[in-house]
C-alpha positions in Angstrom: -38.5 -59.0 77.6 -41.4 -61.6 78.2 -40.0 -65.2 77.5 -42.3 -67.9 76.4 -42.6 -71.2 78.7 -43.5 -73.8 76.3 -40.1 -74.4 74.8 -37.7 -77.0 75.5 -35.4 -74.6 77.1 -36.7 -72.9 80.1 -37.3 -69.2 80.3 -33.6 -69.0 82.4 -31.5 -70.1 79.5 -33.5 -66.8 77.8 -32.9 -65.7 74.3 -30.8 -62.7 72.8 -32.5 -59.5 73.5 -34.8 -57.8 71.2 -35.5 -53.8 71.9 -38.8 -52.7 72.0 -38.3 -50.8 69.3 -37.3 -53.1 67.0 -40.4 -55.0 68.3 -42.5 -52.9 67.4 -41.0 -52.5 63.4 -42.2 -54.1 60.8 -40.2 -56.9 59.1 -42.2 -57.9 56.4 -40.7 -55.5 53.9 -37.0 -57.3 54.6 -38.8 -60.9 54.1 -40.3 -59.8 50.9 -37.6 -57.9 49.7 -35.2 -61.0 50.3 -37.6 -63.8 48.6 -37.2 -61.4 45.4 -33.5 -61.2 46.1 -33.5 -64.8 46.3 -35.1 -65.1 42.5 -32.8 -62.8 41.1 -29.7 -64.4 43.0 -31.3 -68.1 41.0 -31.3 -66.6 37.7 -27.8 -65.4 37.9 -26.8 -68.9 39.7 -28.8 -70.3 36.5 -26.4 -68.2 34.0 -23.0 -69.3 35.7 -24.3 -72.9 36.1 -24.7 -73.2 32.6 -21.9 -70.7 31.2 -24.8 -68.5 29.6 -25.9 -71.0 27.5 -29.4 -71.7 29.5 -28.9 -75.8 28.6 -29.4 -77.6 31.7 -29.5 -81.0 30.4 -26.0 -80.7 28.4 -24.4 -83.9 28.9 -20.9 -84.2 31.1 -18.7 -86.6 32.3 -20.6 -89.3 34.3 -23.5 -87.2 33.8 -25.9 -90.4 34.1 -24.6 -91.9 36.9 -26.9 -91.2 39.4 -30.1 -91.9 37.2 -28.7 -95.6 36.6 -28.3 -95.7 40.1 -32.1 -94.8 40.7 -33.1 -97.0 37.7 -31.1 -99.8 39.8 -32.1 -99.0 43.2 -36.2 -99.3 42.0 -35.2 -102.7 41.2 -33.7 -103.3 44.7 -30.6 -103.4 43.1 -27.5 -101.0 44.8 -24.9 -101.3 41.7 -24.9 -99.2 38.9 -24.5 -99.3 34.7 -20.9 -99.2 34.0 -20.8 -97.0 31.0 -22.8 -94.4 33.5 -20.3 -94.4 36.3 -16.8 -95.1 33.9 -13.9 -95.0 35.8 -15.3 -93.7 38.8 -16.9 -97.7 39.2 -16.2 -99.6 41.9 -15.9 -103.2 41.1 -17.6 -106.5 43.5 -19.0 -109.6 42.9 -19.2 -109.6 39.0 -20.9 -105.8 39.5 -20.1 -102.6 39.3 -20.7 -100.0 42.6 -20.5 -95.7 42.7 -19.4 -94.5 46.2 -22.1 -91.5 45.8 -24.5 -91.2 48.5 -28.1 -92.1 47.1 -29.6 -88.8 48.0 -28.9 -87.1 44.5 -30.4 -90.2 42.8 -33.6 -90.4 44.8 -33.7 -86.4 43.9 -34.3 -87.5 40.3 -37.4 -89.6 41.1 -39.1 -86.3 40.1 -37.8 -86.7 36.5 -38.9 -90.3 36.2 -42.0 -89.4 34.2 -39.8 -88.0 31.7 -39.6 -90.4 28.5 -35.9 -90.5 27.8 -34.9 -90.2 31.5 -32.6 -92.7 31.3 -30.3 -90.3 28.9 -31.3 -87.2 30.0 -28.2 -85.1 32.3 -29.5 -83.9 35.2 -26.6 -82.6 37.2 -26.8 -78.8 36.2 -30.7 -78.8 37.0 -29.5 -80.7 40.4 -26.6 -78.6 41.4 -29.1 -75.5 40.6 -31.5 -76.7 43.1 -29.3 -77.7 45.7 -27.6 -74.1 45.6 -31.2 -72.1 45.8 -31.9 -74.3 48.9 -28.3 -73.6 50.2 -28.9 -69.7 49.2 -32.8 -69.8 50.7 -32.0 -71.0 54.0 -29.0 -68.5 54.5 -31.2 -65.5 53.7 -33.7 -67.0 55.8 -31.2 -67.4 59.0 -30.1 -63.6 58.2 -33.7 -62.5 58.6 -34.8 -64.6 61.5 -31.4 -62.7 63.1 -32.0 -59.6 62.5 -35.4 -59.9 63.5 -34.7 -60.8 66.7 -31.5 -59.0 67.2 -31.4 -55.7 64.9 -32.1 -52.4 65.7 -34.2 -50.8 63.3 -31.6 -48.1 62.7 -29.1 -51.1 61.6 -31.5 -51.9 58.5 -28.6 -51.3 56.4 -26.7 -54.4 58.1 -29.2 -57.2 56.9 -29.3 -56.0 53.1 -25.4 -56.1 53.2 -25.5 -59.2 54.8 -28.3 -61.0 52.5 -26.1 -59.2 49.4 -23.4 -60.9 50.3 -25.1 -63.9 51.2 -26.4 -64.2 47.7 -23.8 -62.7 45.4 -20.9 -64.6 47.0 -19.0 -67.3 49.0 -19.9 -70.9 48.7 -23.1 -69.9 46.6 -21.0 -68.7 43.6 -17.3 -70.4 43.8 -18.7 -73.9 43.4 -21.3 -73.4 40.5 -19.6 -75.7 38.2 -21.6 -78.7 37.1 -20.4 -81.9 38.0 -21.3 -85.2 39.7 -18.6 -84.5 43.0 -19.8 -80.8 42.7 -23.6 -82.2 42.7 -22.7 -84.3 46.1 -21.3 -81.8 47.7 -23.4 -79.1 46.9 -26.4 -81.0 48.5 -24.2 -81.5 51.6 -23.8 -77.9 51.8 -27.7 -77.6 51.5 -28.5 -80.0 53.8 -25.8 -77.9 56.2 -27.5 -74.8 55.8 -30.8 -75.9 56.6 -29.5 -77.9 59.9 -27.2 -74.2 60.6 -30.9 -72.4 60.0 -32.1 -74.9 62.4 -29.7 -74.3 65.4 -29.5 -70.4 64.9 -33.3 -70.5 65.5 -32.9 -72.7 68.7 -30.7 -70.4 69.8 -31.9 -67.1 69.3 -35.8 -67.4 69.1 -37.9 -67.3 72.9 -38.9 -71.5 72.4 -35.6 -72.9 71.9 -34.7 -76.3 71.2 -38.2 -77.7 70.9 -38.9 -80.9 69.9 -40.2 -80.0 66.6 -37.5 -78.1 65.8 -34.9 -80.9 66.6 -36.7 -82.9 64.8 -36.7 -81.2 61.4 -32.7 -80.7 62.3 -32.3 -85.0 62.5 -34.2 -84.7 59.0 -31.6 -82.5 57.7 -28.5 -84.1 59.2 -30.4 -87.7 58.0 -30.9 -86.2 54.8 -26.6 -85.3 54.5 -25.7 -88.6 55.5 -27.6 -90.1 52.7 -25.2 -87.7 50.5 -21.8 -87.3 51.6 -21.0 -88.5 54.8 -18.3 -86.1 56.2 -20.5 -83.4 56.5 -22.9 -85.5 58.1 -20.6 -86.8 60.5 -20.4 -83.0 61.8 -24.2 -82.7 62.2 -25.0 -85.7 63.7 -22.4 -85.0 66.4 -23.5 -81.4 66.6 -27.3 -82.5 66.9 -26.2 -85.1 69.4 -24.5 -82.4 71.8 -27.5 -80.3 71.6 -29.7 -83.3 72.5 -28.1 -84.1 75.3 -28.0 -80.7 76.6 -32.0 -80.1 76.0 -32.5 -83.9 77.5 -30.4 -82.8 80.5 -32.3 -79.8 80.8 -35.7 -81.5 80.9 -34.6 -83.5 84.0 -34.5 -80.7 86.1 -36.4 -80.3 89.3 -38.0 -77.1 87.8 -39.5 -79.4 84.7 -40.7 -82.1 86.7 -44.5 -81.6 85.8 -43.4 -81.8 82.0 -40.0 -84.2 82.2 -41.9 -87.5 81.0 -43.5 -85.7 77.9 -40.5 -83.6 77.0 -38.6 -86.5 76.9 -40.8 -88.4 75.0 -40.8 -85.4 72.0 -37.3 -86.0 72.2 -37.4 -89.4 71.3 -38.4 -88.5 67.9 -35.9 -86.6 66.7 -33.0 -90.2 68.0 -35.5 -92.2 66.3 -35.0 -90.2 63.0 -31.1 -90.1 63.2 -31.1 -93.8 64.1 -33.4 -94.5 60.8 -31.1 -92.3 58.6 -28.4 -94.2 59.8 -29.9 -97.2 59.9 -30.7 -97.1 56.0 -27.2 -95.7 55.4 -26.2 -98.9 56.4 -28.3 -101.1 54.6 -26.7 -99.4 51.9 -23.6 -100.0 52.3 -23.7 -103.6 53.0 -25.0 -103.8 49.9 -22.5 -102.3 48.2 -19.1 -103.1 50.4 -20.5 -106.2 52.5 -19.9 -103.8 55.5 -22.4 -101.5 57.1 -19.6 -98.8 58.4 -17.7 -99.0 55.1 -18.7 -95.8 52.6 -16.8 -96.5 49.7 -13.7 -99.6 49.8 -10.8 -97.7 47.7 -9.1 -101.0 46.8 -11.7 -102.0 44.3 -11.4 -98.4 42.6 -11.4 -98.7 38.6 -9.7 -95.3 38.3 -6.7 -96.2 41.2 -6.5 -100.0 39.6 -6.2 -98.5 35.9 -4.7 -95.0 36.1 -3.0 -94.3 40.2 -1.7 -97.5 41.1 0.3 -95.5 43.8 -3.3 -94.6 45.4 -3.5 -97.6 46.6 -0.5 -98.6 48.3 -0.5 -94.4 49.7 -3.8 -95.9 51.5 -2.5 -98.7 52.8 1.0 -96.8 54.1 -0.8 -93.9 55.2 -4.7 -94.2 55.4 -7.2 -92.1 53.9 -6.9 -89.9 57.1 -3.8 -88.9 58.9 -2.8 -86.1 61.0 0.3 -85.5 59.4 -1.3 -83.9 56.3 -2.7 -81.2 59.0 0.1 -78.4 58.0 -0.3 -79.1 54.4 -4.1 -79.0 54.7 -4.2 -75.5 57.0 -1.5 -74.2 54.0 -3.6 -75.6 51.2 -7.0 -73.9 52.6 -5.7 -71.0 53.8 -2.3 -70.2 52.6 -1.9 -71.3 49.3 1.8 -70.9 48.4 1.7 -74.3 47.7 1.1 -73.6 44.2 4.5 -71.4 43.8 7.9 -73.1 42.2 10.9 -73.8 44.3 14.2 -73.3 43.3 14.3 -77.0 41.3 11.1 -75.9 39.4 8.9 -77.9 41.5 5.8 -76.7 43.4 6.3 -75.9 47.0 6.5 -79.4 49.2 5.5 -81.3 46.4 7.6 -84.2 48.1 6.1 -84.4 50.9 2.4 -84.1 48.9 3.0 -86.9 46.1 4.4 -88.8 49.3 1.5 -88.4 51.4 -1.4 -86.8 49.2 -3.1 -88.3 46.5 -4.1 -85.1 44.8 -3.9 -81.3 46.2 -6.0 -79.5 43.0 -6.4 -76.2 41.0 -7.3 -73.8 41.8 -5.3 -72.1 44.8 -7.9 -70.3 47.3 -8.3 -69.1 50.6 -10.8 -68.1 53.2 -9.5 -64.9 54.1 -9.8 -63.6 50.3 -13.2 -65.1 49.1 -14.8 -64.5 52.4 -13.4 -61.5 54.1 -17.0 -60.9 55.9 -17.9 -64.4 56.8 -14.1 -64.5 58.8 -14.4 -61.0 59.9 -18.1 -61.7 61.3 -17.2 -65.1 62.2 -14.4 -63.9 64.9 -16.5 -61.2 66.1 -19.0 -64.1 67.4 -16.1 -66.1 68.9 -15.1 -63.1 70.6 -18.4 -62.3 71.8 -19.0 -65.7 73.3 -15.9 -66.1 74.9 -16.1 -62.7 76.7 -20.0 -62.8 77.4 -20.4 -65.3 80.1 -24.0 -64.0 79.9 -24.8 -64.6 76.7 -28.0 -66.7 76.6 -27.8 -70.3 75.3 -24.1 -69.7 74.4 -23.6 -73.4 75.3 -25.9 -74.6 72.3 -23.7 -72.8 69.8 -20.1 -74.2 71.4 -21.7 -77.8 71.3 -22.9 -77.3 67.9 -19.1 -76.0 66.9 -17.2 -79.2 68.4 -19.7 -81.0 66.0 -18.9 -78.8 63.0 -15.2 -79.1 63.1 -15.3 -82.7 62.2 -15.5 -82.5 58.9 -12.9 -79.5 58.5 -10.7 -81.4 60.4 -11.0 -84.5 58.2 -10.7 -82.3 55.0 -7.0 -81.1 56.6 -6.3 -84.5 56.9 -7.4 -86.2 54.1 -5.4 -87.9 51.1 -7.0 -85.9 48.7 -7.5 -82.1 49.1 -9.4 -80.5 46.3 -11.0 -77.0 45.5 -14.8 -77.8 46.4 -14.0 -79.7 49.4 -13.8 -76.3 51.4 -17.7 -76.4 51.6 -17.1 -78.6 54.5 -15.7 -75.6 56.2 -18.8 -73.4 55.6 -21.1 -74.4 57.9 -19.0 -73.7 61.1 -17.5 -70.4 60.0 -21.4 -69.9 59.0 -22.6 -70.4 62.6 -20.4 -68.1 64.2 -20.7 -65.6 61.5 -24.5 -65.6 62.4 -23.9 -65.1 66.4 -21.6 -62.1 65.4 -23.7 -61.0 62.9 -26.6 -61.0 65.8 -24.2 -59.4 67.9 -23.5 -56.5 65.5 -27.2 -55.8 64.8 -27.8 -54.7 68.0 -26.2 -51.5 69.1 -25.6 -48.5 66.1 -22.3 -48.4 64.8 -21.7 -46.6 61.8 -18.0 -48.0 61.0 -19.3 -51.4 61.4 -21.4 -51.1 58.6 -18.7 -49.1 56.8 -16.3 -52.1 56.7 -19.3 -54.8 56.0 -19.8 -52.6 53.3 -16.8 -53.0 52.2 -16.3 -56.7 53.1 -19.7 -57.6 51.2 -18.4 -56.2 47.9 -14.7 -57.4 48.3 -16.0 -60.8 48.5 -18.1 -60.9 45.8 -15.8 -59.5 43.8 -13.1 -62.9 44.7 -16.1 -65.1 44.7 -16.8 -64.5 41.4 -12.8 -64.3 40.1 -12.3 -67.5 41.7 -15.4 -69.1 40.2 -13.6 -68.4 36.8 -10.9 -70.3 38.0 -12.3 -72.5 38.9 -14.3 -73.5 35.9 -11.3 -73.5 33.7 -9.0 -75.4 36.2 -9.0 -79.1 35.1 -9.3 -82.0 37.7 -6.1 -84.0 38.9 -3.2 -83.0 40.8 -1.5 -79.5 40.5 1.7 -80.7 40.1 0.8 -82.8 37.2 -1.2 -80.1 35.4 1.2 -77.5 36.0 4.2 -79.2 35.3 6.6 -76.2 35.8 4.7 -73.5 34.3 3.7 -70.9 36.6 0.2 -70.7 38.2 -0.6 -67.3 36.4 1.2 -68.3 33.1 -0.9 -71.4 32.9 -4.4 -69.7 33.7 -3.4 -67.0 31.1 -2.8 -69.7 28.7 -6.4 -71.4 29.6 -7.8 -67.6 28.7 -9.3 -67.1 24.8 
């Protein structure tokens, strides 16, 4: 197929093949079909955010943190109002600090005008947001797939894909209004727009230009201003890719375009180094210390109410591989959450030992997202047996980048429910490249068992999203005591 010569990437690396047939077939219809998809999919986010009710300002728990913080930070101020942040305060020098990246507070500048902003609870209306970017961006990766990769006889692929896309996963298990869920959600976002991103450089005839790296440091910038795990993962995954397209541009067969193509580069390390640089700023503010995100020994709620958190940080730090089994069992295998003989939850020693919380409600991967594992495989598979998959390199440098933050969720000291977002972005990645790779050739099975994937999912994401919303924060064996796991959530049900 012809390649174009302006990218980044020359011609060789190449792109995935598109037929001429499915060249030739109109995609508009899918793109429009999917934008309306994407409205109805934000009115029912819309009804589960708010429980039916439709109120999107109804006050909750901390609910005002983040426009103190704004109120604050327009005064060049970095602390916040302690009734506003509660016990979730951080206390220095005579003032009282949040740990929150500032993103969700500078999201609320476009509420400022608003008379009793001050008061008003913004979190549903945020976390709302947040998720139709998160859900827009997928859709739009699915489409910008297909497009390139589908057959026209595999149309039935990208509706079951952008169905389940919409309907399930990370889009409807987390829609619980809080100010951790709001964080993490905007993460998520950020994530999907940088996945998006990559997915394009990968599969689309330019490559890695540097406009398109560009908009990605933007993204990644954007996440580290809101929860820095995630953004540890694209800032190493964007940094890979750099490298690569930099290394690329020095070779002999660029040497009439090396000094400008490195130059474009240079804007996309100048907007990571900004990001980061303001990041900083931020928390020397706050802590005193550039590289320190939030300094748990000046934590209101582990002074007042977990004492024990404290000293488990100093024993064991806030990372530690030993918690990997535990994590892997906790993410993937819940049996945690079953009793032993002594009435105690599985490994509960070893968890109030090492872990300062492991929460409600028990989950894994393989049930909520049969089709985002199944697809997600089928791309590993693909690009470990394809050595002549074009720009496969990209996508393996952008996986060593998005393991970071799975790996420090396994190993963290807490492990709660809506931390598995971290893990969406990878498994999102690879789901794409198998996704791509199943669009190609006709295979009625395949689409037989998405089929049946897509609607298995959604029907978990949405059971598990009810559990969620009724599990209460704090560690499972606290809240369970020695009730059962489906004794207790009967008792939570009218």
């Amino acid at each position: 197929m012809p390649r174009s010569r302006q990218g980044a990437v020359s011609a060789s690396e190449g792109a995935v093949p598109v037929s001429d047939k499915a060249r030739r077939t109109p995609h508009h219809g899918v793109a429009a079909a999917a934008a309306l998809w994407c409205f109805v999919a934000a009115c029912w986010y819309f009804f589960l955010l708010t429980r039916g009710t439709g109120q999107l300002t109804a006050p909750g728990s901390y609910g005002l943190t983040f426009n103190s913080m704004l109120l604050h930070l327009l005064q060049g101020r970095f602390d916040v109002d302690p009734d506003a942040v509660g016990a979730e305060g951080y206390l220095g020098d005579g003032a009282v600090y949040a740990y929150f990246g500032i993103f969700p507070a500078l999201f609320r500048c476009i509420f400022l005008p608003l008379r009793n902003f001050a008061t008003t609870d913004f979190t549903t209306v945020s976390c709302l947001t947040a998720v139709c970017v998160m859900a827009v961006s997928k859709a739009m990766t699915a489409v910008v797939v297909w497009r390139r990769a589908g057959s026209p006889e595999r149309s039935r692929l990208v509706w079951l894909m952008l169905v389940a896309i919409l309907a399930s996963g990370p889009q409807i298990q987390f829609l619980r209004p809080s100010i951790y869920q709001e964080t993490i959600t905007w993460a998520g976002a950020f994530a999907a727009v940088f996945v998006f991103l990559v997915v394009r450089g990968w599969i689309e005839d330019k490559g890695f230009t540097p406009g398109l790296l560009a908009l990605a440091a933007v993204a990644a910038g954007f996440c580290l201003l809101t929860r820095v795990s995630t953004a540890l993962g694209l800032y190493l995954a964007l940094g890979l890719i750099w490298l690569r397209v930099a290394w690329l541009a020095t070779r002999p067969s660029m040497a009439d375009r090396r000094v400008p193509r490195l130059l474009g580069l240079m804007l996309s390390a100048l907007i990571l180094v900004g990001f980061a640089v303001a990041t900083g700023f931020v928390n020397f503010e706050r802590w005193g210390n550039p590289l320190v995100f939030a300094d748990l020994s000046h934590s209101i709620m582990a002074m007042r109410y977990y004492p024990d958190r404290l000293l488990r940080v100093q024993e064991y730090g806030e990372f530690n591989p030993a918690r990997l089994a535990y994590g892997l069992g906790y993410y993937f295998l819940p049996v945690w959450v079953l009793h032993d003989g002594s009435g105690q939850l599985l490994w509960s020693g070893f968890a109030q030992r090492m872990i300062d919380s492991a929460e409600l409600p028990p989950s894994s991967f393989f049930i909520t997202d049969p089709l985002l594992i199944g697809l997600a495989g089928y791309g590993i598979v693909g690009l470990v047996r394809d050595r002549s998959e074009p720009r496969r390199e990209f996508i393996a440098l952008a996986g060593v980048g998005l393991v970071v933050p799975i790996f420090l969720m396994l190993t963290a000291i807490s492990m709660t429910f809506r931390y598995r977002m971290e893990f969406y972005p990878l498994f999102e990645l690879l789901a794409f490249v198998g996704f791509a790779r199943l669009a190609a050739p006709p295979n009625r099975r395949a689409t037989t068992a998405v089929a049946v994937a897509t609607f298995a999912g959604i029907l978990s994401a949405h059971a598990v999203w009810m559990l969620y919303m009724l599990s209460p924060f704090g560690p499972a064996w606290r809240v369970l005591g020695q009730t059962g796991v489906v004794a207790f959530y009967r008792s939570l049900l009218p």
